[in-house]
PyMOL CGO cylinders between C-alpha atoms (Angstrom):
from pymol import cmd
from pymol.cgo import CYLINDER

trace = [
    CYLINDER, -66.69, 46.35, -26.24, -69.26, 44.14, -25.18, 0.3, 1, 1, 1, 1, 1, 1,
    CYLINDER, -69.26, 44.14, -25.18, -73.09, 44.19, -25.70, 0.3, 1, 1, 1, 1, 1, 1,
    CYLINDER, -73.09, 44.19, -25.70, -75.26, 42.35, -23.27, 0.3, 1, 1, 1, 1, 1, 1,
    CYLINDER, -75.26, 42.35, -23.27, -78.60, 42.18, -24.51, 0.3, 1, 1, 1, 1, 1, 1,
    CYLINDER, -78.60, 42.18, -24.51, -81.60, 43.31, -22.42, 0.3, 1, 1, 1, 1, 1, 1,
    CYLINDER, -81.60, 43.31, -22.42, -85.42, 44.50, -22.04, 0.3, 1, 1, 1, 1, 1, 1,
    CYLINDER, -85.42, 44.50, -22.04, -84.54, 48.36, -21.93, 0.3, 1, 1, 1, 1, 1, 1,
    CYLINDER, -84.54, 48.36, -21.93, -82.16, 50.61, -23.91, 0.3, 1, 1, 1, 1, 1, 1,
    CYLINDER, -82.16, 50.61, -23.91, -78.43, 49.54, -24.08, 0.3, 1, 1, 1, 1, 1, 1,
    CYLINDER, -78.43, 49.54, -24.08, -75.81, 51.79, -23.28, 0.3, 1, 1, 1, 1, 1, 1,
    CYLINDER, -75.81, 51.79, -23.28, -71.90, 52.08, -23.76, 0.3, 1, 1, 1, 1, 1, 1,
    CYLINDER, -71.90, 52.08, -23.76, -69.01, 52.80, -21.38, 0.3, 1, 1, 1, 1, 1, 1,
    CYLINDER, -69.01, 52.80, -21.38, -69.05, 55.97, -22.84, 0.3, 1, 1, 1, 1, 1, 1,
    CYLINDER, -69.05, 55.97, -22.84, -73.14, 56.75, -22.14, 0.3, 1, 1, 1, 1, 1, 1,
    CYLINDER, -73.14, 56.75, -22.14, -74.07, 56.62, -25.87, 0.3, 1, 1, 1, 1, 1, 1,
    CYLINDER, -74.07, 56.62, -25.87, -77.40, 55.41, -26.64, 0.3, 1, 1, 1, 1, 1, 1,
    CYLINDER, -77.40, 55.41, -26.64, -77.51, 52.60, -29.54, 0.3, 1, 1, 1, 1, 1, 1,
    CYLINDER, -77.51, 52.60, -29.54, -81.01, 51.96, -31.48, 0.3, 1, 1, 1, 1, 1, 1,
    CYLINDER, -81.01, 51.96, -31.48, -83.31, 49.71, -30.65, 0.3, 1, 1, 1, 1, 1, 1,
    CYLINDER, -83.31, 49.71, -30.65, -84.95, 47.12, -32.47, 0.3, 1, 1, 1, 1, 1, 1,
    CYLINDER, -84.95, 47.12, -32.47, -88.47, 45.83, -32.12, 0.3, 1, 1, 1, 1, 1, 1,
    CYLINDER, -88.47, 45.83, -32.12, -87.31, 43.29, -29.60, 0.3, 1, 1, 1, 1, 1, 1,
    CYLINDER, -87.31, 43.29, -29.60, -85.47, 45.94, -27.12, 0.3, 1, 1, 1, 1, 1, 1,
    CYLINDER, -85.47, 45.94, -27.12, -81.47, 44.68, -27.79, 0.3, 1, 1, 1, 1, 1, 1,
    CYLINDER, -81.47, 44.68, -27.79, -79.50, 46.80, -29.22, 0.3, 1, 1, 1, 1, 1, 1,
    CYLINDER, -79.50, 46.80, -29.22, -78.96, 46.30, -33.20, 0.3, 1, 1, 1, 1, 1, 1,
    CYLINDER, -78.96, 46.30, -33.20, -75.69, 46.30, -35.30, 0.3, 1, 1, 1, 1, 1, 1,
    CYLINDER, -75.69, 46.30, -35.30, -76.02, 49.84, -36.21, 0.3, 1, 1, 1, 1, 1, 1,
    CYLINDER, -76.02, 49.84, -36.21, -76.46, 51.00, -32.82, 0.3, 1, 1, 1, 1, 1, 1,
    CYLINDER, -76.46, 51.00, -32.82, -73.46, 49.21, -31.51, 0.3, 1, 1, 1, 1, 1, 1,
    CYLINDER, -73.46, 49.21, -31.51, -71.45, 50.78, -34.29, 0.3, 1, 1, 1, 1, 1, 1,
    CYLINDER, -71.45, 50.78, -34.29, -73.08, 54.25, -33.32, 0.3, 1, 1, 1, 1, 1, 1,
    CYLINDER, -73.08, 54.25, -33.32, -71.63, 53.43, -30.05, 0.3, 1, 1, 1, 1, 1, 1,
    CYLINDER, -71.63, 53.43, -30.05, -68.38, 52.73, -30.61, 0.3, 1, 1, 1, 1, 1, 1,
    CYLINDER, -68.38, 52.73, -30.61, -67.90, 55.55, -33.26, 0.3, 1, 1, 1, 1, 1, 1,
    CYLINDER, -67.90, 55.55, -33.26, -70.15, 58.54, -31.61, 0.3, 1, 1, 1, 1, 1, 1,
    CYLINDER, -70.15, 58.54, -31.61, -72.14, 58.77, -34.61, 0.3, 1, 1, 1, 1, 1, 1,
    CYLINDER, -72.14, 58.77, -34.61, -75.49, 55.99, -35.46, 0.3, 1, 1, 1, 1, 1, 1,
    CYLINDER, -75.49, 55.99, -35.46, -75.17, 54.57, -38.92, 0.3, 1, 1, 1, 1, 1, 1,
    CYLINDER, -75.17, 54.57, -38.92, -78.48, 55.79, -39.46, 0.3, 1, 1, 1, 1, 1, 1,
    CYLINDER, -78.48, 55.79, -39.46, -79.52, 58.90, -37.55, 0.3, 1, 1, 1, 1, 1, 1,
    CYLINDER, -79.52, 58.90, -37.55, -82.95, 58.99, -38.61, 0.3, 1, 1, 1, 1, 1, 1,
    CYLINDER, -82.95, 58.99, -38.61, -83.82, 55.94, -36.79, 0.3, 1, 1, 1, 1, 1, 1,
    CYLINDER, -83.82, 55.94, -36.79, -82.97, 57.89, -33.77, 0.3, 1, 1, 1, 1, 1, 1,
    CYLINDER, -82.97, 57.89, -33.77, -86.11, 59.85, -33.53, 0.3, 1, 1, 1, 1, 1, 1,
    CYLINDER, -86.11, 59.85, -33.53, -83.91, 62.87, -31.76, 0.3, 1, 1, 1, 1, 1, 1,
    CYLINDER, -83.91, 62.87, -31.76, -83.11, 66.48, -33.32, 0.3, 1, 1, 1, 1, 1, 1,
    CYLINDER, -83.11, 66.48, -33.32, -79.53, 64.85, -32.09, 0.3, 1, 1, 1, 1, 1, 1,
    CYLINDER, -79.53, 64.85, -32.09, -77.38, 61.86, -33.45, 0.3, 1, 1, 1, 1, 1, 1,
    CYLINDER, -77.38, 61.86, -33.45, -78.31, 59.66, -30.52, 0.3, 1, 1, 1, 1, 1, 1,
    CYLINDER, -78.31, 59.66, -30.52, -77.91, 62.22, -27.51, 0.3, 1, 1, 1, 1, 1, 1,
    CYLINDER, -77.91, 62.22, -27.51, -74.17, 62.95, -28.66, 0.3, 1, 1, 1, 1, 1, 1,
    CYLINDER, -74.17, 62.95, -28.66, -75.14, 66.39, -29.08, 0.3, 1, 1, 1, 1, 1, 1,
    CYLINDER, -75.14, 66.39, -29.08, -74.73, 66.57, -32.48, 0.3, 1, 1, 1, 1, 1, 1,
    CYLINDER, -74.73, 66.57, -32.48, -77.24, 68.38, -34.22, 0.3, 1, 1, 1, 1, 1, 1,
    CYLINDER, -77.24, 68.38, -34.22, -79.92, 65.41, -36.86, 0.3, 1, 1, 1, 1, 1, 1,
    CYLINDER, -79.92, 65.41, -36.86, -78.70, 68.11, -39.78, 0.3, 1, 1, 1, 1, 1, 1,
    CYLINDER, -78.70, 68.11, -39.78, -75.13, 66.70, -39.28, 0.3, 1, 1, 1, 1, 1, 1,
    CYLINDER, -75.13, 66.70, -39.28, -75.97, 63.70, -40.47, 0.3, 1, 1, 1, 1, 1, 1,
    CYLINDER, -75.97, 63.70, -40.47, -76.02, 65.31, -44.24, 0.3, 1, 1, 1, 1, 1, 1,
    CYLINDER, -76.02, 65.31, -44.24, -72.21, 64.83, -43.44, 0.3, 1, 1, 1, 1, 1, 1,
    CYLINDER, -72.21, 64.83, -43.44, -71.26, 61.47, -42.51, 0.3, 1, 1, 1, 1, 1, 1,
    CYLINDER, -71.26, 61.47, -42.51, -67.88, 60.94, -40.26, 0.3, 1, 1, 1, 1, 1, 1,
    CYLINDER, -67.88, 60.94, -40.26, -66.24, 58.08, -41.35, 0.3, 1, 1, 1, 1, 1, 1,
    CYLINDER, -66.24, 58.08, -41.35, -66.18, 55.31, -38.46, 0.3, 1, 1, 1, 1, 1, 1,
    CYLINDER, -66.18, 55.31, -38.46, -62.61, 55.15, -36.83, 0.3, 1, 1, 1, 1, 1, 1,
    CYLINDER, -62.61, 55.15, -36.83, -60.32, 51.93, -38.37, 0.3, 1, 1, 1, 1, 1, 1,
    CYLINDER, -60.32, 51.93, -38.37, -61.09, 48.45, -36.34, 0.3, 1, 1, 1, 1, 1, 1,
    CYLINDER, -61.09, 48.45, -36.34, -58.13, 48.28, -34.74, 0.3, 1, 1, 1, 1, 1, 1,
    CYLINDER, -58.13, 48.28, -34.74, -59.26, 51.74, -32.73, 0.3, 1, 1, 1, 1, 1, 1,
    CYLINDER, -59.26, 51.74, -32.73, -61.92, 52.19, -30.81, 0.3, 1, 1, 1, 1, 1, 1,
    CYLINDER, -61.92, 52.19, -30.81, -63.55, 55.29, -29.25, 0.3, 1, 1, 1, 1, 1, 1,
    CYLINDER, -63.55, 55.29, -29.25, -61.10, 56.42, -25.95, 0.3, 1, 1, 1, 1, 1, 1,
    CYLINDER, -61.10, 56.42, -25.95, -58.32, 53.47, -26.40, 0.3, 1, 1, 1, 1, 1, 1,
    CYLINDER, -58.32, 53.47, -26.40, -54.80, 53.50, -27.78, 0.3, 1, 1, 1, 1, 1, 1,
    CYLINDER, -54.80, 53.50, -27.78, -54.34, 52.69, -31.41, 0.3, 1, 1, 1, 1, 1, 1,
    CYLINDER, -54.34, 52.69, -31.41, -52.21, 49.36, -32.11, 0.3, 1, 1, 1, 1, 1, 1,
    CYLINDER, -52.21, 49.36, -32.11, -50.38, 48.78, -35.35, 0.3, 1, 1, 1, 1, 1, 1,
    CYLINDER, -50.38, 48.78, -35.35, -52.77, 46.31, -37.21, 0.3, 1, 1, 1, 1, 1, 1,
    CYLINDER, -52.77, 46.31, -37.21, -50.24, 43.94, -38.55, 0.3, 1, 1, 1, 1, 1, 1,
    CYLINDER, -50.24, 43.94, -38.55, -47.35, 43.37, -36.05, 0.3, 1, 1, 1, 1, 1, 1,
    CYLINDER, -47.35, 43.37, -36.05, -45.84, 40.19, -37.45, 0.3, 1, 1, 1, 1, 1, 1,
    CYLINDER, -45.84, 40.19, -37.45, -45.95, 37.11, -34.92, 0.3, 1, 1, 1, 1, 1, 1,
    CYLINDER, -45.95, 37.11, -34.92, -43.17, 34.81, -34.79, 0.3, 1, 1, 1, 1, 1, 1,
    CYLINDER, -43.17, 34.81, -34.79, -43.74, 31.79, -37.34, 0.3, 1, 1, 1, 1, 1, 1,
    CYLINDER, -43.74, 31.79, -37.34, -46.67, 29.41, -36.30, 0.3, 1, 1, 1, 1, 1, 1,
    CYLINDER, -46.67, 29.41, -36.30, -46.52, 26.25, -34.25, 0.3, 1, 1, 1, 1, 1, 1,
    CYLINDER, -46.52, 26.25, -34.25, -45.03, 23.46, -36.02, 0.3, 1, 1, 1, 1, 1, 1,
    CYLINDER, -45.03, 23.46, -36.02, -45.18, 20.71, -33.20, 0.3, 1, 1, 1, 1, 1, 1,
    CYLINDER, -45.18, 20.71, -33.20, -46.98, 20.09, -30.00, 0.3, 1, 1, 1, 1, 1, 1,
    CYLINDER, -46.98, 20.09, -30.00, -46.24, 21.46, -26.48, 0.3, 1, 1, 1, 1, 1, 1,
    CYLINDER, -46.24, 21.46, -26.48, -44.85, 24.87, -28.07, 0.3, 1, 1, 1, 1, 1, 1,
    CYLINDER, -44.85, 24.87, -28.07, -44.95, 27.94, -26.74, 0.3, 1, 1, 1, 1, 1, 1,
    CYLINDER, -44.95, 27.94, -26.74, -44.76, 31.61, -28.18, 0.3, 1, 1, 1, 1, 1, 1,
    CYLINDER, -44.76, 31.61, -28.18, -44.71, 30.43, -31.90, 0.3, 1, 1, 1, 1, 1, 1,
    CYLINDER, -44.71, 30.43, -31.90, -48.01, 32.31, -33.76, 0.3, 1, 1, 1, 1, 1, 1,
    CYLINDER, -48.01, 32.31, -33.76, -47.42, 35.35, -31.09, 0.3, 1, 1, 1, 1, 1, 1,
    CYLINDER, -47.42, 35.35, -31.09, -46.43, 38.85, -31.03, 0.3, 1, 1, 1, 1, 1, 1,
    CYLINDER, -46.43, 38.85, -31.03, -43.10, 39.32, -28.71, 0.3, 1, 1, 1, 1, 1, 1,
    CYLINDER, -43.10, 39.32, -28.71, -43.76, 36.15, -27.00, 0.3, 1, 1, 1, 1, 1, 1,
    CYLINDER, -43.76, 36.15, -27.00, -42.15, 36.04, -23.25, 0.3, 1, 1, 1, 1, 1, 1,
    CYLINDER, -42.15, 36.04, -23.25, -41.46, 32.30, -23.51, 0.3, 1, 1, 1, 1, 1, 1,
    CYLINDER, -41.46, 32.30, -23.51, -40.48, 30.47, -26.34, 0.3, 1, 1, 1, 1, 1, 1,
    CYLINDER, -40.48, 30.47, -26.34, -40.41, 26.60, -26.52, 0.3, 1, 1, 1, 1, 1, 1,
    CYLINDER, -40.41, 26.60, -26.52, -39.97, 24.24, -29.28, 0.3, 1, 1, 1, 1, 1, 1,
    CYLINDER, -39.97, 24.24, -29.28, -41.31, 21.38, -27.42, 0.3, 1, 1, 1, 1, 1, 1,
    CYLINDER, -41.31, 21.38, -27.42, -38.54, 18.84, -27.01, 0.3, 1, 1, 1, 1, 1, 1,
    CYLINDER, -38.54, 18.84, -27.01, -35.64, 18.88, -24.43, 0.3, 1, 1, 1, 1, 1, 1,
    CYLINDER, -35.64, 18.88, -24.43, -34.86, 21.95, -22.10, 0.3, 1, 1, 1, 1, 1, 1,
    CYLINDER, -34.86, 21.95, -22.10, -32.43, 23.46, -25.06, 0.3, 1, 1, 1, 1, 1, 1,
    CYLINDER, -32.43, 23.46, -25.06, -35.08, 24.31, -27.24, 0.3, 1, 1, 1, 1, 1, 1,
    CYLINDER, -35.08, 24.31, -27.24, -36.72, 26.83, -24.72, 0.3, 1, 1, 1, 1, 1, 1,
    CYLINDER, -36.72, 26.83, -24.72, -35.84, 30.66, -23.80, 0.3, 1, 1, 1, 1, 1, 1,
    CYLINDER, -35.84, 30.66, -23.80, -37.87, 32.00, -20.89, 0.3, 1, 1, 1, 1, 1, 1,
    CYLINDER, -37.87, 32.00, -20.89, -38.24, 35.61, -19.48, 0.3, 1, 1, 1, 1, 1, 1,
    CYLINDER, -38.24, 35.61, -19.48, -37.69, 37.14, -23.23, 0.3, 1, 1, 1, 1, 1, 1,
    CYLINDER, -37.69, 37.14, -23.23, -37.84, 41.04, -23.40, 0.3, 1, 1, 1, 1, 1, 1,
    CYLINDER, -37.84, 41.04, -23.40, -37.88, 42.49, -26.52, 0.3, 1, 1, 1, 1, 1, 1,
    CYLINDER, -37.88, 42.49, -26.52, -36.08, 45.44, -27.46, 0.3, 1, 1, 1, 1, 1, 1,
    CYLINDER, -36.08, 45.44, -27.46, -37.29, 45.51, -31.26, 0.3, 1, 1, 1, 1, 1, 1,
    CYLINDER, -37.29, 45.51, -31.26, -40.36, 44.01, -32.93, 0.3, 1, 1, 1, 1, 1, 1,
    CYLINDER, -40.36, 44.01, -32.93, -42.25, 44.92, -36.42, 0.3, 1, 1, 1, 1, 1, 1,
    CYLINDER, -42.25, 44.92, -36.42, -39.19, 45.72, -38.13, 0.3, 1, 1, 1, 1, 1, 1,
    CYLINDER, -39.19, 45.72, -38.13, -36.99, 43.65, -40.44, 0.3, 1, 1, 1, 1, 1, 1,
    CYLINDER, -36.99, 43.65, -40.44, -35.72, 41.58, -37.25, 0.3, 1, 1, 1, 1, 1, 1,
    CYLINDER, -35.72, 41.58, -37.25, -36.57, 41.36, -34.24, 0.3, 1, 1, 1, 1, 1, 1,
    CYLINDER, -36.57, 41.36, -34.24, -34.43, 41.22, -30.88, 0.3, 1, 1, 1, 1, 1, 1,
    CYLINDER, -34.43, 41.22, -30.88, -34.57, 40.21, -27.39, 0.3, 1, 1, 1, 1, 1, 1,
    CYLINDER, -34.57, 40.21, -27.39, -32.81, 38.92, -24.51, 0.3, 1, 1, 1, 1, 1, 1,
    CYLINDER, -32.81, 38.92, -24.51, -34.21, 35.98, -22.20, 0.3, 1, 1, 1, 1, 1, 1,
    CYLINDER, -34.21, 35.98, -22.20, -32.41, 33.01, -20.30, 0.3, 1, 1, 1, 1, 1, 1,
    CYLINDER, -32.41, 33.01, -20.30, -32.16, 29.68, -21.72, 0.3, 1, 1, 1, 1, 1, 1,
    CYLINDER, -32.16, 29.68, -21.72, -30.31, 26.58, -21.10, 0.3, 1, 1, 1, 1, 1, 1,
    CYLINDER, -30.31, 26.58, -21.10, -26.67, 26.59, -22.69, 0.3, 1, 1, 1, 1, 1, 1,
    CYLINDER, -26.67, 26.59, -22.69, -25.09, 23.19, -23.62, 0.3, 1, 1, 1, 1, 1, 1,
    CYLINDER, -25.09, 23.19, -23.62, -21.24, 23.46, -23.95, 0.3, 1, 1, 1, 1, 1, 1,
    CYLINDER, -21.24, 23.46, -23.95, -19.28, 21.08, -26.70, 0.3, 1, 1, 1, 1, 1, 1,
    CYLINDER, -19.28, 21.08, -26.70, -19.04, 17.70, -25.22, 0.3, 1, 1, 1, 1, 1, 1,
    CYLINDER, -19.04, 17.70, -25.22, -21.58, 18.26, -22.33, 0.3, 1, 1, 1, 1, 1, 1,
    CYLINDER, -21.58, 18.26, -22.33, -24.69, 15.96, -21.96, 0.3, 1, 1, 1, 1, 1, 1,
    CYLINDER, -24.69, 15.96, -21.96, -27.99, 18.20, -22.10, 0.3, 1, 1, 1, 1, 1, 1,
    CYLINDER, -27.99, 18.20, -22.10, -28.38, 16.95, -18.28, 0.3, 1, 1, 1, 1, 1, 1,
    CYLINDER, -28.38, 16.95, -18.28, -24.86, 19.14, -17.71, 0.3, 1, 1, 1, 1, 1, 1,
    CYLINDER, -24.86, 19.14, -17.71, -26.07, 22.38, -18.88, 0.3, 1, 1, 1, 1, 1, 1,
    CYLINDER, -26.07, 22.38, -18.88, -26.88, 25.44, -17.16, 0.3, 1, 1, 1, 1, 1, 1,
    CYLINDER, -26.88, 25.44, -17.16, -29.20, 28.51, -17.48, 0.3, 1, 1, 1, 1, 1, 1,
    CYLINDER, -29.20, 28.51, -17.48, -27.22, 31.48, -18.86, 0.3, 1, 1, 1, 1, 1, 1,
    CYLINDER, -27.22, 31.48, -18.86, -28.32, 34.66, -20.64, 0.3, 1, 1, 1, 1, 1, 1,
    CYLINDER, -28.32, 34.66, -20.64, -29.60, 34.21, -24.19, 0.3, 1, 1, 1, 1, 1, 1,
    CYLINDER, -29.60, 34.21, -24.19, -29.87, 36.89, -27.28, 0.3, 1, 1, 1, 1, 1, 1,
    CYLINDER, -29.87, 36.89, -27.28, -33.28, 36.00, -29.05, 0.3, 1, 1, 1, 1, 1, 1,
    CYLINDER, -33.28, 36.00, -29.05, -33.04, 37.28, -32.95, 0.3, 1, 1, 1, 1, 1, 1,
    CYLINDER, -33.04, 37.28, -32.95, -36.52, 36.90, -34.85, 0.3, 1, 1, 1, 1, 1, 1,
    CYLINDER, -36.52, 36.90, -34.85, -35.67, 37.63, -38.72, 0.3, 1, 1, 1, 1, 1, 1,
    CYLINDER, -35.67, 37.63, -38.72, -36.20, 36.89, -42.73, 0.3, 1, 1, 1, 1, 1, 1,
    CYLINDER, -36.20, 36.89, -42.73, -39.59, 38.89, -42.32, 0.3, 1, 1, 1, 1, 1, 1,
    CYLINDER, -39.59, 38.89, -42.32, -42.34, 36.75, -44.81, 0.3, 1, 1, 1, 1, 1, 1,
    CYLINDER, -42.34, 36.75, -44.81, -45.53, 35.41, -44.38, 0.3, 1, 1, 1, 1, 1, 1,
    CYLINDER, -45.53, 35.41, -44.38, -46.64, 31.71, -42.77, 0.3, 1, 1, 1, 1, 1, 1,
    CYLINDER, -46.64, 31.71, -42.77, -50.17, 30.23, -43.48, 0.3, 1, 1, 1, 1, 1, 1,
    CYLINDER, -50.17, 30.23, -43.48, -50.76, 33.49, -44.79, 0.3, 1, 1, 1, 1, 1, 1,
    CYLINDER, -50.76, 33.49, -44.79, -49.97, 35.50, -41.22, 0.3, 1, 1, 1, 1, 1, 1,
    CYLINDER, -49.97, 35.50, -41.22, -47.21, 38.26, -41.51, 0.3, 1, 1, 1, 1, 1, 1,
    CYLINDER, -47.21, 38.26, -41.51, -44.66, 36.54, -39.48, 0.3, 1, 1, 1, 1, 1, 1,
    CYLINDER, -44.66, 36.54, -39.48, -40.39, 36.08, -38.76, 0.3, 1, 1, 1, 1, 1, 1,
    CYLINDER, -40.39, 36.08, -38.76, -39.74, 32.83, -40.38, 0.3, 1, 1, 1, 1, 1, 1,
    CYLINDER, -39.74, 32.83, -40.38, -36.60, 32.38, -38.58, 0.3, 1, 1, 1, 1, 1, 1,
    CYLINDER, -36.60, 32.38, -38.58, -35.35, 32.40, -35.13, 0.3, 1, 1, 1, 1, 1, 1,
    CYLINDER, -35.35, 32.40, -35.13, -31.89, 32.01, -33.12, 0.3, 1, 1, 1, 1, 1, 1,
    CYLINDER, -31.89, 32.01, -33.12, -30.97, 32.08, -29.88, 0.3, 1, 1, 1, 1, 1, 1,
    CYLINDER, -30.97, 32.08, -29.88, -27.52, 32.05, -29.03, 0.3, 1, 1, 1, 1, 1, 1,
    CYLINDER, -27.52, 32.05, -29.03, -25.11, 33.17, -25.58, 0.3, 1, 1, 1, 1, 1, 1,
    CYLINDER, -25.11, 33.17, -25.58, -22.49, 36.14, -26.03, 0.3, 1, 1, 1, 1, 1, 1,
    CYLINDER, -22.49, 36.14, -26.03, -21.34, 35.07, -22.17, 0.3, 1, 1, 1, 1, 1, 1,
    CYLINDER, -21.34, 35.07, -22.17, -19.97, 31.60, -23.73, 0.3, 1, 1, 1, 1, 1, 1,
    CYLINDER, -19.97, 31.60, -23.73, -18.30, 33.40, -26.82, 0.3, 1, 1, 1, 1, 1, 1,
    CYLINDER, -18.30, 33.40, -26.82, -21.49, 33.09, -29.16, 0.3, 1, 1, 1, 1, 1, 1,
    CYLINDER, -21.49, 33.09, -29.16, -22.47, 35.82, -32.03, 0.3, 1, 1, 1, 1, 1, 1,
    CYLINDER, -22.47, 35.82, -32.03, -25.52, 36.06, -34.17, 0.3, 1, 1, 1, 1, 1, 1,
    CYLINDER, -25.52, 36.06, -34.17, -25.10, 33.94, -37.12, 0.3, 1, 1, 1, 1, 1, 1,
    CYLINDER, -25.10, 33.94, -37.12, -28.13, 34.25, -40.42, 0.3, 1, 1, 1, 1, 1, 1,
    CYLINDER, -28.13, 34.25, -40.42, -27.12, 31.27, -41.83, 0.3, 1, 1, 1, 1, 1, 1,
    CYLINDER, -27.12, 31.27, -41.83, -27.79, 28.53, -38.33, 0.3, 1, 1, 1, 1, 1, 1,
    CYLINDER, -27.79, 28.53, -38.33, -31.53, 29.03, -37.59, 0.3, 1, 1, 1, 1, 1, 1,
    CYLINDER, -31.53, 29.03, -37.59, -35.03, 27.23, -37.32, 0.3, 1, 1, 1, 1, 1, 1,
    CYLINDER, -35.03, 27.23, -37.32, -37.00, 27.93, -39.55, 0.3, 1, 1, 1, 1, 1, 1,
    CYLINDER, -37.00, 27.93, -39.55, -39.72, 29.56, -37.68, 0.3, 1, 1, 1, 1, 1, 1,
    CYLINDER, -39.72, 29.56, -37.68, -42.73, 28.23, -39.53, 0.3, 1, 1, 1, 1, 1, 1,
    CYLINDER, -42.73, 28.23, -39.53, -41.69, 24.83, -40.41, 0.3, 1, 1, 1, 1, 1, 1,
    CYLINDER, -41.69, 24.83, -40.41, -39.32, 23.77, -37.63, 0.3, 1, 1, 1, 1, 1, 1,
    CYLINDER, -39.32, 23.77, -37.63, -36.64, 23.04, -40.09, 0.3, 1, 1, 1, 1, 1, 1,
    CYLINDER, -36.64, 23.04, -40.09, -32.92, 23.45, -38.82, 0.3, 1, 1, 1, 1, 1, 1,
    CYLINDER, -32.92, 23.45, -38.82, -30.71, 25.46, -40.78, 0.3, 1, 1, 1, 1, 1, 1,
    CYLINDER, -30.71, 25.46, -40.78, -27.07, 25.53, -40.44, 0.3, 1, 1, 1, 1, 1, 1,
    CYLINDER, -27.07, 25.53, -40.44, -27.11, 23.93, -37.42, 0.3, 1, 1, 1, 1, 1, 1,
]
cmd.load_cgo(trace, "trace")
C-alpha cells in the first residue's frame, strides 16, 4: 500500500486514519495501524476509539497481533516462500530467479528457450509445465529445427544464493519419443549440464 505524504491527515484504501506526526505525514505506526485496523499505539490517537475503527480506546488493553507480511488487510494470502527456479547464471536469460516463469531462456541459441510455459505444479518437490520450444532431431543443424510441444520439469528442490529454489531443469518432447530423464539436466543455479 502506498503512502503519499501530505499537509493534512493521510488515509488508506480502506478509510482508516493513521497518526500524525508534528510535520502532518503520516508516521510508521500509523501506516501499520492502517494496514492492520488497529494503531500501534492507541493512545496517540486522542479518540475514545482505536483510530475511528470503532473499536472501543479500552481494547487496546488487548493487543491484536498485526496480520503476517505477506497479508495485508482485504487481499489474498500468498505462500511466503514459493521456490523460484535457480538464479541467472549468464546474460540475456529469462525466467531463471522467478516463480512459474512463462518464458524460459538460457541465453544462447534458439534450443535453450521454452516459451508460453503453463504450469500445472509449483512449490512442491518438482515442478511441471508444458510450453513450446525448438526441437533439434539427431543429425539436424539447429537452423533445421522446428517448434514442437515441450514438457518443462523444475526439480532437486535446494536453495541458490540462499533463495529457496529448483536447482535443476529439463525440457524435453514426448511428440518426438522423449521421456523425463533425472539424470540429463542443467543445473538450474549454475548452468552446469548434466547428463547431457
Amino acid at each position: 500500500m502506498a503512502t503519499a505524504a501530505c499537509s493534512g491527515p493521510s488515509t488508506s484504501a480502506q478509510g482508516t486514519q493513521g497518526t500524525q506526526n508534528t510535520q502532518g505525514t503520516q508516521n510508521a505506526q500509523g501506516a501499520q495501524g492502517a494496514q492492520t485496523g488497529t494503531p500501534s499505539n492507541p493512545a496517540s490517537t486522542g479518540d475514545s476509539t482505536l483510530a475511528g475503527s470503532g473499536v472501543p480506546s479500552s481494547a487496546a488493553e488487548h493487543p491484536v497481533s498485526p496480520l503476517p507480511t505477506h497479508a495485508a488487510a482485504g487481499t489474498a494470502t500468498v505462500p511466503a516462500a514459493l521456490p523460484v527456479l535457480g538464479m541467472p547464471w549468464a546474460q540475456h536469460q529469462e525466467g531463471y530467479g522467478h516463480v512459474r516463469p512463462a518464458t524460459i531462456f538460457n541465453g544462447g541459441d534458439p534450443t535453450g528457450l521454452v516459451e508460453s510455459v503453463t504450469w500445472s505444479s509449483w512449490g512442491g518437490a518438482s515442478a511441471v509445465g508444458t510450453g513450446t520450444a525448438e526441437y533439434v532431431g539427431p543429425g539436424q543443424s539447429v537452423a533445421a529445427g522446428s517448434s514442437a510441444r515441450a514438457e518443462v520439469v523444475a526439480f532437486h528442490l535446494g536453495f541458490c544464493n540462499g533463495k529457496k529454489a529448483y536447482r535443476a531443469i529439463e525440457w524435453y518432447f514426448p511428440g518426438h519419443g522423449q521421456h523425463f530423464d533425472p539424470t540429463r539436466y542443467i543445473d538450474a543455479c549454475s548452468g552446469e549440464n548434466h547428463g547431457m
